[in-house]
mmCIF file as Biopython writes it, N, C-alpha, C and O atoms, coordinates in Angstrom:
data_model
#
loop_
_atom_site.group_PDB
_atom_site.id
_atom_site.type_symbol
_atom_site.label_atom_id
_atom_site.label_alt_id
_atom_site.label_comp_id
_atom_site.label_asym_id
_atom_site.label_entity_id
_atom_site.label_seq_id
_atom_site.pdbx_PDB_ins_code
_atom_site.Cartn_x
_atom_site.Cartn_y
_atom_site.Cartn_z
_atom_site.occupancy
_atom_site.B_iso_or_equiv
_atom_site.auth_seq_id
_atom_site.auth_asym_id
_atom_site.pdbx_PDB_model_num
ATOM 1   N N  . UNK A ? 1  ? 98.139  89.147  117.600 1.0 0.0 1  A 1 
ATOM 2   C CA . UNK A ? 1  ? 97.597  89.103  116.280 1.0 0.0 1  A 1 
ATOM 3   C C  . UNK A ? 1  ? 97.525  87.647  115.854 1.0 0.0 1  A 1 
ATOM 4   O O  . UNK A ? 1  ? 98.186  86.798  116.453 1.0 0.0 1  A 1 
ATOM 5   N N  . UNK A ? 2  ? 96.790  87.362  114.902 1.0 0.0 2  A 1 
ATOM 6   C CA . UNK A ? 2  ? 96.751  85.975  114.191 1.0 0.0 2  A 1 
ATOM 7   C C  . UNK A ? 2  ? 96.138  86.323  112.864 1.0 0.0 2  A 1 
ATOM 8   O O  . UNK A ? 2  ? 95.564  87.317  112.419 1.0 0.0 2  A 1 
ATOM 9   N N  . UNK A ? 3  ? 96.488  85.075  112.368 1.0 0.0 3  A 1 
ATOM 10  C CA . UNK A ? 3  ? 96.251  85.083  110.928 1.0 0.0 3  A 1 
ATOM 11  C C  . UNK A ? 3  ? 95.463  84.028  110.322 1.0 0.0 3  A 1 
ATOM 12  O O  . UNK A ? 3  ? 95.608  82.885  110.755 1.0 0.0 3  A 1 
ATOM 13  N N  . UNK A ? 4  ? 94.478  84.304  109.183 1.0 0.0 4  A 1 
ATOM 14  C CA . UNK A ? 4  ? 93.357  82.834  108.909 1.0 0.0 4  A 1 
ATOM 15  C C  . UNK A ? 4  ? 93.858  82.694  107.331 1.0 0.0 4  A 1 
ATOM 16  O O  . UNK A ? 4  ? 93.739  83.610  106.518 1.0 0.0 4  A 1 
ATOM 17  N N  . UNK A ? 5  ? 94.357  81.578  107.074 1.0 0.0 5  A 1 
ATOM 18  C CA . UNK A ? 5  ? 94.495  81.055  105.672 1.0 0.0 5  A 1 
ATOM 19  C C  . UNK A ? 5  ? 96.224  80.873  105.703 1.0 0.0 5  A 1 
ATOM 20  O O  . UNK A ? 5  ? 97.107  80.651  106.531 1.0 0.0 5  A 1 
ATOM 21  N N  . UNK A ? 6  ? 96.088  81.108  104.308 1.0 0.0 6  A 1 
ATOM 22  C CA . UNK A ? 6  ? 97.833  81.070  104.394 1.0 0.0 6  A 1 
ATOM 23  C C  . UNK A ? 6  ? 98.499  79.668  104.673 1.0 0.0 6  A 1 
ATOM 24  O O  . UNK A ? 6  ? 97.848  78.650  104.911 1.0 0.0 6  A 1 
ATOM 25  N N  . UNK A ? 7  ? 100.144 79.749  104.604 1.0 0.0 7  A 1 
ATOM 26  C CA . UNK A ? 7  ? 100.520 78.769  105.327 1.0 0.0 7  A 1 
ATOM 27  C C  . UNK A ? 7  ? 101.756 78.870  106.435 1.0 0.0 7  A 1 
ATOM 28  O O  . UNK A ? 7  ? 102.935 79.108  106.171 1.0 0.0 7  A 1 
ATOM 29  N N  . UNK A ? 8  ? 101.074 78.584  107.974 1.0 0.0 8  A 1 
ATOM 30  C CA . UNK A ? 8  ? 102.115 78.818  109.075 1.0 0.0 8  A 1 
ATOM 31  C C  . UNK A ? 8  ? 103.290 78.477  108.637 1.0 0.0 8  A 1 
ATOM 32  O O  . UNK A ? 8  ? 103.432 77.630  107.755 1.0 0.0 8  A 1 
ATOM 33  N N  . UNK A ? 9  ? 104.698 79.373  109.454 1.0 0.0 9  A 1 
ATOM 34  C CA . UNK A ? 9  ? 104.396 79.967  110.200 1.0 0.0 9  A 1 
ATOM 35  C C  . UNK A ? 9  ? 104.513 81.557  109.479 1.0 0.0 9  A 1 
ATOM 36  O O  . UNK A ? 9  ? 104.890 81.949  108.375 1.0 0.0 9  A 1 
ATOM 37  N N  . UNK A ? 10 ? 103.917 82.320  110.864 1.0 0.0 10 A 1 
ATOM 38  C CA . UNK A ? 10 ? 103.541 84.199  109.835 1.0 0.0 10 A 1 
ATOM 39  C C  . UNK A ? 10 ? 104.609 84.622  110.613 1.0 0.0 10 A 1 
ATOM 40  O O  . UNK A ? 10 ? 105.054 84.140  111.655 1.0 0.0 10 A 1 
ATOM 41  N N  . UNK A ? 11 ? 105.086 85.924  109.746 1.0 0.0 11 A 1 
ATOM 42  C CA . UNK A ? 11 ? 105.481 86.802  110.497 1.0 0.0 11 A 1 
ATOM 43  C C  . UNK A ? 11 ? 105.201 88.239  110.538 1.0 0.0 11 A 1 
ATOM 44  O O  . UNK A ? 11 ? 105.965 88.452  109.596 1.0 0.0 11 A 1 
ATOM 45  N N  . UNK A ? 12 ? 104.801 89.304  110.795 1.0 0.0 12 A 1 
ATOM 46  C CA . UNK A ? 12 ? 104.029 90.462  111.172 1.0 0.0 12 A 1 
ATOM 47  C C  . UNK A ? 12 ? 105.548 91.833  111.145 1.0 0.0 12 A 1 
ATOM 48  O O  . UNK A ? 12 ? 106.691 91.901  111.598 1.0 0.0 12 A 1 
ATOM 49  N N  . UNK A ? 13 ? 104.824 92.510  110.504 1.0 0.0 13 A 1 
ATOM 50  C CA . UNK A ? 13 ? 105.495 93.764  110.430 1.0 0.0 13 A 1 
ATOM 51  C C  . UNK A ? 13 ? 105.018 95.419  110.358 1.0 0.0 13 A 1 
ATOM 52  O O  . UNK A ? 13 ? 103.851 95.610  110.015 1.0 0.0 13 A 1 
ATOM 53  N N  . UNK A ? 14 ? 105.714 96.406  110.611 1.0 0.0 14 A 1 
ATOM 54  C CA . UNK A ? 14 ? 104.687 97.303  110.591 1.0 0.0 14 A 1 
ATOM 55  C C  . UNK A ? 14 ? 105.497 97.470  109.123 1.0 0.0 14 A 1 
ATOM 56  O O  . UNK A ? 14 ? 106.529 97.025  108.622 1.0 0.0 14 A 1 
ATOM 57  N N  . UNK A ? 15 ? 104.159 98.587  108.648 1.0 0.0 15 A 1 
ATOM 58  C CA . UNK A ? 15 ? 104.626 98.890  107.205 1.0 0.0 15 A 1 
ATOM 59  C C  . UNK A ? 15 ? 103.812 100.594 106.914 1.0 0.0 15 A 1 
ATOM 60  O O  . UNK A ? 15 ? 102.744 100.892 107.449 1.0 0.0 15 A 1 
ATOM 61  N N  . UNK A ? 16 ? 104.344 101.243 106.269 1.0 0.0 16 A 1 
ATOM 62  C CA . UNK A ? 16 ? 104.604 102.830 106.078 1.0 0.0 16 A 1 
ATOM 63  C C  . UNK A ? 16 ? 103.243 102.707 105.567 1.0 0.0 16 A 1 
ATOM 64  O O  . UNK A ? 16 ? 102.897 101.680 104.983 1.0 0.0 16 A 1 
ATOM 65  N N  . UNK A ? 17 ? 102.076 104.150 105.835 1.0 0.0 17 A 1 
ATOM 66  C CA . UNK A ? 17 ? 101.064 104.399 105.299 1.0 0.0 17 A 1 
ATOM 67  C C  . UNK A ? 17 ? 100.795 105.520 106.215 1.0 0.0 17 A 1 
ATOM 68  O O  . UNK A ? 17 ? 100.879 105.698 107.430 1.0 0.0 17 A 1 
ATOM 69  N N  . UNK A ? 18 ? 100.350 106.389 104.924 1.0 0.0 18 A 1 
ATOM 70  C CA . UNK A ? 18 ? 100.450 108.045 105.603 1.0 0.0 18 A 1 
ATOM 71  C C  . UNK A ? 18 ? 98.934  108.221 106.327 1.0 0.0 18 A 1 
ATOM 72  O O  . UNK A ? 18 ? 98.784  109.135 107.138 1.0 0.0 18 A 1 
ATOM 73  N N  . UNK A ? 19 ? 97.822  107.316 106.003 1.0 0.0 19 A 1 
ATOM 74  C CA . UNK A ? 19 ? 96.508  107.535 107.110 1.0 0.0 19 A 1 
ATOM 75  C C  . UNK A ? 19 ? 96.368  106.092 107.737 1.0 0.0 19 A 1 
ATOM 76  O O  . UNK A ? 19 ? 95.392  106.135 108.486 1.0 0.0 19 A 1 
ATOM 77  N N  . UNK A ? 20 ? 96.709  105.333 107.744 1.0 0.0 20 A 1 
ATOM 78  C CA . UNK A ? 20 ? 96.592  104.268 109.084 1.0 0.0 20 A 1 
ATOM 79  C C  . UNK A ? 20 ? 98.025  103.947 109.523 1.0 0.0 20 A 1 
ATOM 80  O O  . UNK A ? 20 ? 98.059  103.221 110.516 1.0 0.0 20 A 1 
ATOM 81  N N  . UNK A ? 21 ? 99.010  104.246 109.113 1.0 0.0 21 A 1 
ATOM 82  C CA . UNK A ? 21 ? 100.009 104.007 109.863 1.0 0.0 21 A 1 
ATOM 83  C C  . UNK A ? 21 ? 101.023 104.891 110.443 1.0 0.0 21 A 1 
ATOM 84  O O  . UNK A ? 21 ? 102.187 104.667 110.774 1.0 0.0 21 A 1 
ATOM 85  N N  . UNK A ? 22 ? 100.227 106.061 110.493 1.0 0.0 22 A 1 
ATOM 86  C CA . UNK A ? 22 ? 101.032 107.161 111.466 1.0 0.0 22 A 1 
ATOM 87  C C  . UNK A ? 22 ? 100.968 107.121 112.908 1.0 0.0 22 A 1 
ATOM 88  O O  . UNK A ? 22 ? 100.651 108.216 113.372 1.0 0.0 22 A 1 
ATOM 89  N N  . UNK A ? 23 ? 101.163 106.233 113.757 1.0 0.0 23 A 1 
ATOM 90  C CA . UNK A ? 23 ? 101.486 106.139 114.585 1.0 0.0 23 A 1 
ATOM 91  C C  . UNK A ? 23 ? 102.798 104.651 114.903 1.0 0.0 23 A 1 
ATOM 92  O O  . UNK A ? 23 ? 103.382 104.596 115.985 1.0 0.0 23 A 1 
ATOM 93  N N  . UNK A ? 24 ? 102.932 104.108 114.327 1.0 0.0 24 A 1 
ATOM 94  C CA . UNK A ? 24 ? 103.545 102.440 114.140 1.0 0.0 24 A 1 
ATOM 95  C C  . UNK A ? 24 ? 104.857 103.026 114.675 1.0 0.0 24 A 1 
ATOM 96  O O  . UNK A ? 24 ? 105.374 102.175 115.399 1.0 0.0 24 A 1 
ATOM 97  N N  . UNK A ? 25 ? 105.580 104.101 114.613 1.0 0.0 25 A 1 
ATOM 98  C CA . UNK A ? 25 ? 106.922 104.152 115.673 1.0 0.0 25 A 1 
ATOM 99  C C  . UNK A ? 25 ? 106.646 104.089 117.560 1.0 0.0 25 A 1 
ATOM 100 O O  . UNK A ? 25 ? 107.417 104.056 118.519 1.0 0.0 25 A 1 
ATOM 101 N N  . UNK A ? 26 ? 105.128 104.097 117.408 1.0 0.0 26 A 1 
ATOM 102 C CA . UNK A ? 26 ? 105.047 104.377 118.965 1.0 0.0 26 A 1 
ATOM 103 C C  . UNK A ? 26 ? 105.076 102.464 119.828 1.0 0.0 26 A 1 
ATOM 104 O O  . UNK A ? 26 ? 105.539 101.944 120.843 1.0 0.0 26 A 1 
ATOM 105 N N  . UNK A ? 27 ? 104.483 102.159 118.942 1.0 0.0 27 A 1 
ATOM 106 C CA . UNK A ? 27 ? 104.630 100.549 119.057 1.0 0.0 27 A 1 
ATOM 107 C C  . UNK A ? 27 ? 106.087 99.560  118.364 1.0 0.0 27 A 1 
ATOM 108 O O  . UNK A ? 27 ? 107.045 99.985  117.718 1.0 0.0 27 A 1 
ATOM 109 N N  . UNK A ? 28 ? 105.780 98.190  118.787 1.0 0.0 28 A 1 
ATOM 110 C CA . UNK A ? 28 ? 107.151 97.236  118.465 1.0 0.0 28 A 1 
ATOM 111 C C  . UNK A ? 28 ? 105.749 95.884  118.140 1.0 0.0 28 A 1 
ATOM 112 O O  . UNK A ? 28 ? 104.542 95.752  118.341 1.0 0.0 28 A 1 
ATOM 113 N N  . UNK A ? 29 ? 106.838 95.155  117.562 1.0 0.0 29 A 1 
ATOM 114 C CA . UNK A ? 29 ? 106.087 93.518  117.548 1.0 0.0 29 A 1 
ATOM 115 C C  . UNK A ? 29 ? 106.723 92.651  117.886 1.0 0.0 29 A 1 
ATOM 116 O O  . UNK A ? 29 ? 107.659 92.354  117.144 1.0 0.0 29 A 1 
ATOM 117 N N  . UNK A ? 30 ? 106.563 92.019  118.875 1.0 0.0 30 A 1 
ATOM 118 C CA . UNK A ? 30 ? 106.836 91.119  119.463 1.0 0.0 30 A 1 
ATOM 119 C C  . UNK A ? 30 ? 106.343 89.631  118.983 1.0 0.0 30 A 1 
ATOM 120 O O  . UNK A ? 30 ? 105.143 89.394  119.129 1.0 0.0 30 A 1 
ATOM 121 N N  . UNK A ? 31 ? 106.664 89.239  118.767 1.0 0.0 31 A 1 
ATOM 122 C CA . UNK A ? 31 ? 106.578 87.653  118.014 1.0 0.0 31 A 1 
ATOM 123 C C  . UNK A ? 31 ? 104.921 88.263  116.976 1.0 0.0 31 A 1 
ATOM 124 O O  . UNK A ? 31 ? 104.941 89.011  115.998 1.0 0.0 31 A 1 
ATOM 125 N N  . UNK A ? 32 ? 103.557 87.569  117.692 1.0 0.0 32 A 1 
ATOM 126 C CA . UNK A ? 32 ? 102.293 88.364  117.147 1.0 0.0 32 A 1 
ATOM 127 C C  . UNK A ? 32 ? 102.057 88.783  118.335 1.0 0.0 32 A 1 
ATOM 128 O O  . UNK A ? 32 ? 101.394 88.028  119.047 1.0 0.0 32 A 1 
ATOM 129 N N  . UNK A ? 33 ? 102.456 89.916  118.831 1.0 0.0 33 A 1 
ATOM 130 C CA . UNK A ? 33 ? 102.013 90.818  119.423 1.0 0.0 33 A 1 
ATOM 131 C C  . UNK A ? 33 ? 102.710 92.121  119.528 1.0 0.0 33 A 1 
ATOM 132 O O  . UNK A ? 33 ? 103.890 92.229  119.862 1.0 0.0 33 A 1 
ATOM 133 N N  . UNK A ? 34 ? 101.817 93.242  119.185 1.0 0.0 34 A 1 
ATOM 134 C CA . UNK A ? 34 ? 101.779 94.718  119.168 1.0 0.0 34 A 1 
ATOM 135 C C  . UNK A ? 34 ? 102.240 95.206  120.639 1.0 0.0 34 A 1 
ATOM 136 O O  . UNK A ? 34 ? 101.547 94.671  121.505 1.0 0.0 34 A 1 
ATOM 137 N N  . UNK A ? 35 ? 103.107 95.973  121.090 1.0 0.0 35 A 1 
ATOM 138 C CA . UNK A ? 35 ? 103.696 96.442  122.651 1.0 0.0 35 A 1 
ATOM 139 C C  . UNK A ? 35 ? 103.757 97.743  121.887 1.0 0.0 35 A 1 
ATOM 140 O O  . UNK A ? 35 ? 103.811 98.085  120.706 1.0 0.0 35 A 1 
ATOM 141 N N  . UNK A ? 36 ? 103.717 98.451  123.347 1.0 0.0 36 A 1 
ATOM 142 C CA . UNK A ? 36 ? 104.427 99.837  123.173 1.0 0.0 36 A 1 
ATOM 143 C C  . UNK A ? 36 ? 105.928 100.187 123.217 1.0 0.0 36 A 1 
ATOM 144 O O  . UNK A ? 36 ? 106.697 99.729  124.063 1.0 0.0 36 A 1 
ATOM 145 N N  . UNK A ? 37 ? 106.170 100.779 122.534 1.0 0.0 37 A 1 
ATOM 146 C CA . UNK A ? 37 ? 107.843 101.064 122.951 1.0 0.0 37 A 1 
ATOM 147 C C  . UNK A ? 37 ? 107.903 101.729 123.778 1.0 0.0 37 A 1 
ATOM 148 O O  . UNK A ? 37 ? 106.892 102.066 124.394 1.0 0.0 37 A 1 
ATOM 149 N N  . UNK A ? 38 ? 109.116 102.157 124.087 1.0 0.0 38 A 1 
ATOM 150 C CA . UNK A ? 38 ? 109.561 103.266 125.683 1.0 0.0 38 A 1 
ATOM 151 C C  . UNK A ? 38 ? 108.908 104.491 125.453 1.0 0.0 38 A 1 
ATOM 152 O O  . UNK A ? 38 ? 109.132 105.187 126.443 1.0 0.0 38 A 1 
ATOM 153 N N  . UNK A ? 39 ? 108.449 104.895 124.919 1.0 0.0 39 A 1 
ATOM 154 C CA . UNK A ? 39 ? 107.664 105.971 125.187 1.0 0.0 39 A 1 
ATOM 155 C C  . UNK A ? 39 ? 106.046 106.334 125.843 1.0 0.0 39 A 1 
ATOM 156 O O  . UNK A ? 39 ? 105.118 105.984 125.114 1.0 0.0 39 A 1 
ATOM 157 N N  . UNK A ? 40 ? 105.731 106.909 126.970 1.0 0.0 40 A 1 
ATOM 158 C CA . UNK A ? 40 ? 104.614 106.467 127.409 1.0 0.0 40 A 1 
ATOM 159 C C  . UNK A ? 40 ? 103.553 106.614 126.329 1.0 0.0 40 A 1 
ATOM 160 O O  . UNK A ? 40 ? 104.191 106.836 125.300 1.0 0.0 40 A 1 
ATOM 161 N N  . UNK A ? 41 ? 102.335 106.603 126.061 1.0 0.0 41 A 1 
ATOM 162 C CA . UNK A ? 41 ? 101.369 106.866 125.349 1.0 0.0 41 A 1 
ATOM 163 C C  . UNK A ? 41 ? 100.755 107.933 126.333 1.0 0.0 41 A 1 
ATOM 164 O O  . UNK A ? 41 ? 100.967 108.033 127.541 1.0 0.0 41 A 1 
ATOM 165 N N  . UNK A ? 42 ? 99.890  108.759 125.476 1.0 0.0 42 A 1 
ATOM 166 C CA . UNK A ? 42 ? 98.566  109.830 125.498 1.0 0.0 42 A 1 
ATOM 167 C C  . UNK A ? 42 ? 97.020  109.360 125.329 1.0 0.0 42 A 1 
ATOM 168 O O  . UNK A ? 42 ? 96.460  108.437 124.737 1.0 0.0 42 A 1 
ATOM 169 N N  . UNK A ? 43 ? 96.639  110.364 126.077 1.0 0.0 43 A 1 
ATOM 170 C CA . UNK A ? 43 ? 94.953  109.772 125.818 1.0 0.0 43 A 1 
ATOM 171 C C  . UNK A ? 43 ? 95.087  109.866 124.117 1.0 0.0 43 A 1 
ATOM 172 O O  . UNK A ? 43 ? 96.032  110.614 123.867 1.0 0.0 43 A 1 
ATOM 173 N N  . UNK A ? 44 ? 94.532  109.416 123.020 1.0 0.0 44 A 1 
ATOM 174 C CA . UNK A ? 44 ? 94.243  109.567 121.980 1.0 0.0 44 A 1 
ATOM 175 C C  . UNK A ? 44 ? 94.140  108.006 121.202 1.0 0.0 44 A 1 
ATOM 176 O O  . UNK A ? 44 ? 94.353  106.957 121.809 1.0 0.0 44 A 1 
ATOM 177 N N  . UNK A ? 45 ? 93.747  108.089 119.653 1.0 0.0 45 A 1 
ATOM 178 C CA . UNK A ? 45 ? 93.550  106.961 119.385 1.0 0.0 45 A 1 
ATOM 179 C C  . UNK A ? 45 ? 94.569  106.927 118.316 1.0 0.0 45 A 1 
ATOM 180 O O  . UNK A ? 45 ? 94.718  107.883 117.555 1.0 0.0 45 A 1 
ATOM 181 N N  . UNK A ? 46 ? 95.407  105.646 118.230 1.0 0.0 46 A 1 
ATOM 182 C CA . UNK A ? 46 ? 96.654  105.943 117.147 1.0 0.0 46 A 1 
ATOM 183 C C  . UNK A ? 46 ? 96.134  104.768 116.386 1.0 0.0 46 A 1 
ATOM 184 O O  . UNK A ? 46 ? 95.343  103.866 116.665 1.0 0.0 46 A 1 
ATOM 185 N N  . UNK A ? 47 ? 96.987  105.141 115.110 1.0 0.0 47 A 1 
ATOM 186 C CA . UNK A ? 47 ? 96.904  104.457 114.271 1.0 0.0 47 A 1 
ATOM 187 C C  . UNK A ? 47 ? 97.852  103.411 113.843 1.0 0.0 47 A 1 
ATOM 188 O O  . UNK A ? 47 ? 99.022  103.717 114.071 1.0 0.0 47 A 1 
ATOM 189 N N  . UNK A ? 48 ? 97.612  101.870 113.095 1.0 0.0 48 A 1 
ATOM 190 C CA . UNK A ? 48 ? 99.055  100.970 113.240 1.0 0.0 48 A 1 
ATOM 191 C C  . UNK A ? 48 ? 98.736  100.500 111.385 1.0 0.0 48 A 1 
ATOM 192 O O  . UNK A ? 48 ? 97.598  100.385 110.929 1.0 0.0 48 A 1 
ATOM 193 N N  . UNK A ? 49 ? 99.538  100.369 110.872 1.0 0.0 49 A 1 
ATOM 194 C CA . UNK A ? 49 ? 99.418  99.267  109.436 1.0 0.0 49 A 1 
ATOM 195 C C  . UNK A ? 49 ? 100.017 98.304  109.621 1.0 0.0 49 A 1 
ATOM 196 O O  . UNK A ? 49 ? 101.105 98.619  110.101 1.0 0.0 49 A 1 
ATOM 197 N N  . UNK A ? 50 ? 99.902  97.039  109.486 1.0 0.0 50 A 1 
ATOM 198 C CA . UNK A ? 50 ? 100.325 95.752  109.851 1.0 0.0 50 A 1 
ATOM 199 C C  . UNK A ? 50 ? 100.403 95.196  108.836 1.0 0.0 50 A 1 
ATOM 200 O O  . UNK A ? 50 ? 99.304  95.204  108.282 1.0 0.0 50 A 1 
ATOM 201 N N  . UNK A ? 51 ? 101.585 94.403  107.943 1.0 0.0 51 A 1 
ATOM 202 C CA . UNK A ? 51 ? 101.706 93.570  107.183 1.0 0.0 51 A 1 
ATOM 203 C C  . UNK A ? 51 ? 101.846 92.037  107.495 1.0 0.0 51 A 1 
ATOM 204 O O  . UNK A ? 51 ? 102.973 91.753  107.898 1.0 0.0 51 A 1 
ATOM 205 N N  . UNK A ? 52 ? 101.088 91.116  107.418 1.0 0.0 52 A 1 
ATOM 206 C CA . UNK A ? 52 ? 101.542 89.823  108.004 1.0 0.0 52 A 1 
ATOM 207 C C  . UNK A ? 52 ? 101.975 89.093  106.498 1.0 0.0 52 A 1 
ATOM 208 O O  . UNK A ? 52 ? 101.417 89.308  105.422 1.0 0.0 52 A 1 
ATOM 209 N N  . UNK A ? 53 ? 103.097 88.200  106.740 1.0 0.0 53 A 1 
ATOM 210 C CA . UNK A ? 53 ? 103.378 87.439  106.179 1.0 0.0 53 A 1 
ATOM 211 C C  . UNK A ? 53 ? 103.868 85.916  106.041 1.0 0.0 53 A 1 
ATOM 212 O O  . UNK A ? 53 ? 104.947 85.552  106.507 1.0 0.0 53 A 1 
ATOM 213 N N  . UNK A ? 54 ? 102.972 85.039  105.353 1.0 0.0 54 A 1 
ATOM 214 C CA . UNK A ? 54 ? 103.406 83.597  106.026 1.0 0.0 54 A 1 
ATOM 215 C C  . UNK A ? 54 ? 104.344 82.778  105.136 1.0 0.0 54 A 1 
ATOM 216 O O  . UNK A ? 54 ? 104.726 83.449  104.177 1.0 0.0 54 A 1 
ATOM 217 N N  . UNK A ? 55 ? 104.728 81.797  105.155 1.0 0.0 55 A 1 
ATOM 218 C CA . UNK A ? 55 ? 105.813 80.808  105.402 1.0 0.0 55 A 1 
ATOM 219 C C  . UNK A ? 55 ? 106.135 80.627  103.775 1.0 0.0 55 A 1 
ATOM 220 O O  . UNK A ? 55 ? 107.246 80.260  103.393 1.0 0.0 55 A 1 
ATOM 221 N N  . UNK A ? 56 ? 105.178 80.886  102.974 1.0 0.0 56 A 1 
ATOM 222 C CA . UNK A ? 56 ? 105.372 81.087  101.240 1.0 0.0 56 A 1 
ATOM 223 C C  . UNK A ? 56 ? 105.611 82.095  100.327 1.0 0.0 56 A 1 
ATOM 224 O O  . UNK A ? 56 ? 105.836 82.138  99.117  1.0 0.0 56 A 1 
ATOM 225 N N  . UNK A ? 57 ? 105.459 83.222  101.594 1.0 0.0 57 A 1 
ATOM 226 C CA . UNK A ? 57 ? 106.023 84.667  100.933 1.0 0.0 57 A 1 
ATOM 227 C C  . UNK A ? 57 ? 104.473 85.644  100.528 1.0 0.0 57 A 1 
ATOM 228 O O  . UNK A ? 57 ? 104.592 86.801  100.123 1.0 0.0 57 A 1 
ATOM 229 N N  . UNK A ? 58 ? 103.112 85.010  100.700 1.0 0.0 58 A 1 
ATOM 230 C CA . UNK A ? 58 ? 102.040 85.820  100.247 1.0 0.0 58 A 1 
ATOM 231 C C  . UNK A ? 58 ? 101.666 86.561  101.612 1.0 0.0 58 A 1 
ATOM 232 O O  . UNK A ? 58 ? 101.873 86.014  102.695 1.0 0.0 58 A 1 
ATOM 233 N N  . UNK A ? 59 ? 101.038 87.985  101.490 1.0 0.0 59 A 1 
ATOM 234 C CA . UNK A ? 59 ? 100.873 89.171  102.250 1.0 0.0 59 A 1 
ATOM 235 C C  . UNK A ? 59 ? 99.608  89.418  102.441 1.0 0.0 59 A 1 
ATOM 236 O O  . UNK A ? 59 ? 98.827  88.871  101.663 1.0 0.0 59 A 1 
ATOM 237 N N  . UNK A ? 60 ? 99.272  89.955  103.095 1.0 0.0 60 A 1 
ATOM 238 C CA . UNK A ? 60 ? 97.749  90.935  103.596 1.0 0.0 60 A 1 
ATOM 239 C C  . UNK A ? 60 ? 98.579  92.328  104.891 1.0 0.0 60 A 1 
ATOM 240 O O  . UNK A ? 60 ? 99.380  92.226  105.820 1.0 0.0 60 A 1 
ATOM 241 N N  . UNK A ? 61 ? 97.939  93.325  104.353 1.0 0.0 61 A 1 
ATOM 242 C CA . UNK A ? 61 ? 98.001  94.310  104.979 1.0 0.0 61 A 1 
ATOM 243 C C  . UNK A ? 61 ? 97.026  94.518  105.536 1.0 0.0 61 A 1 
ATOM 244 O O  . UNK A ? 61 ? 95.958  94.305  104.961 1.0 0.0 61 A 1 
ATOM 245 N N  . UNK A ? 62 ? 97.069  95.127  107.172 1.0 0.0 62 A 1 
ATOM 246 C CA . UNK A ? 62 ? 95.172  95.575  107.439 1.0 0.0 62 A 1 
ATOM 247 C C  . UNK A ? 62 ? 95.692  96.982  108.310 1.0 0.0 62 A 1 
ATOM 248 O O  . UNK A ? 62 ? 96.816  97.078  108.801 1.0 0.0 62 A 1 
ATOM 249 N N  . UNK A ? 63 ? 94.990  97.681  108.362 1.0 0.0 63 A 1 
ATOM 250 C CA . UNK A ? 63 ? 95.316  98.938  109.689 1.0 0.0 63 A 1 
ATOM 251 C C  . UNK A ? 63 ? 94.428  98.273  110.956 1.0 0.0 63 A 1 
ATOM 252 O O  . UNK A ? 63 ? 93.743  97.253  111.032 1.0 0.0 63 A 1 
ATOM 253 N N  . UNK A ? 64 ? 94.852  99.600  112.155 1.0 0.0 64 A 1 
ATOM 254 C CA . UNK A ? 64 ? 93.882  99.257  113.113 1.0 0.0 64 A 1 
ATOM 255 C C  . UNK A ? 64 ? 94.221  100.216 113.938 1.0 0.0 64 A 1 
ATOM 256 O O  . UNK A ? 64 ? 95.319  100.761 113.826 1.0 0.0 64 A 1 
ATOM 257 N N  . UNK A ? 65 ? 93.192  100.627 115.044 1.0 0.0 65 A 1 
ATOM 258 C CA . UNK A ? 65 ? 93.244  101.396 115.740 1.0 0.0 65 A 1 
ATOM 259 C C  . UNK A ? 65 ? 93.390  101.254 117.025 1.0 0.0 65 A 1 
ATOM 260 O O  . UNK A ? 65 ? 92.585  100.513 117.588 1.0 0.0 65 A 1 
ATOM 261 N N  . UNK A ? 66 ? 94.162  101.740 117.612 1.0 0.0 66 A 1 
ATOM 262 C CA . UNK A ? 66 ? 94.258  101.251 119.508 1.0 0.0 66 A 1 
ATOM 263 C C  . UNK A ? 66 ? 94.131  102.447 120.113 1.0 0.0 66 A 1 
ATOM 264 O O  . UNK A ? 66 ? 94.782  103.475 120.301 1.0 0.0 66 A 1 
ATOM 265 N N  . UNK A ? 67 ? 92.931  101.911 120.390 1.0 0.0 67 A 1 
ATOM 266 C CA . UNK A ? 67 ? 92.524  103.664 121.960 1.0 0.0 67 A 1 
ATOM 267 C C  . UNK A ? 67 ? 93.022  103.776 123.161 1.0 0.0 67 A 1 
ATOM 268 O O  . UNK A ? 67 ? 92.849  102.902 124.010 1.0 0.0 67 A 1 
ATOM 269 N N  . UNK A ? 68 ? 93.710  104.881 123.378 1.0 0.0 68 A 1 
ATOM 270 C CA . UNK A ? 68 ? 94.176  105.009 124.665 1.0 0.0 68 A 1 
ATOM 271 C C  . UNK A ? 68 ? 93.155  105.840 125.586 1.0 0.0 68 A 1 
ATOM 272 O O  . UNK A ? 68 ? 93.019  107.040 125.349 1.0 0.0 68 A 1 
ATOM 273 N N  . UNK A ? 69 ? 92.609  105.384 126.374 1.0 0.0 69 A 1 
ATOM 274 C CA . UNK A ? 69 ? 91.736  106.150 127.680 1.0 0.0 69 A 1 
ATOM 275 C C  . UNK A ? 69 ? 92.511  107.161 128.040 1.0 0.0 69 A 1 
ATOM 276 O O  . UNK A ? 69 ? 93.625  107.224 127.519 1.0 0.0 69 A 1 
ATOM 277 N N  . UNK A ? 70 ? 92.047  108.325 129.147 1.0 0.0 70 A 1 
ATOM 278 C CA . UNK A ? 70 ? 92.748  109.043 130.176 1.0 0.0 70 A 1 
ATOM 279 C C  . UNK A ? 70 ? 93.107  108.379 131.375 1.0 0.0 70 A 1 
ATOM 280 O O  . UNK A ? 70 ? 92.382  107.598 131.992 1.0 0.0 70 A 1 
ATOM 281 N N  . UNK A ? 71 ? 93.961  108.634 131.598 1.0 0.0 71 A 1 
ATOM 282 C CA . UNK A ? 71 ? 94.872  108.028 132.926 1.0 0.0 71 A 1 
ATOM 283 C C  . UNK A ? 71 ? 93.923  108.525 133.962 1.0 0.0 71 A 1 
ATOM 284 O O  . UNK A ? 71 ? 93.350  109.613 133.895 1.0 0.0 71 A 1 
ATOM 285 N N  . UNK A ? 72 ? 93.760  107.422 135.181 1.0 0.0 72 A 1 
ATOM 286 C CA . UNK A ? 72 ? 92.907  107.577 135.952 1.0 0.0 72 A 1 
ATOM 287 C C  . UNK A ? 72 ? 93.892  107.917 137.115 1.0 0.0 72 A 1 
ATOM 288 O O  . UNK A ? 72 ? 93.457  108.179 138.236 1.0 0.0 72 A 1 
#
């Protein structure tokens, strides 16, 4: 993930939302980056809410979607 404006450095969090962020226990964040946790994933498309926040305390929330294919 990255962030435009603001002032470095950010830090990223998931944050509770009952239609884009019902999936955010299946993932972790790693510095800015989204991983899966120990659980494998499914074909389907989940949902994440992301709060970033930088170095002065101001926020932006965005959702997003990560598609999982069928296992080949």
């Amino acid at each position: 993930m990255s962030a435009q404006g603001g002032t470095a450095p950010f830090t990223y969090s998931f944050v509770a939302d009952d239609t884009n962020g019902v999936d955010n226990a299946s993932f972790k964040i790693d510095g800015a980056n989204v991983k899966v946790n120990e659980t494998p994933l499914t074909q389907k498309d989940y949902k994440i809410n992301v709060k970033v926040t930088d170095s002065k305390g101001k926020t932006f929330t965005n959702h997003a979607t990560i598609s999982v294919a069928a296992a080949e």
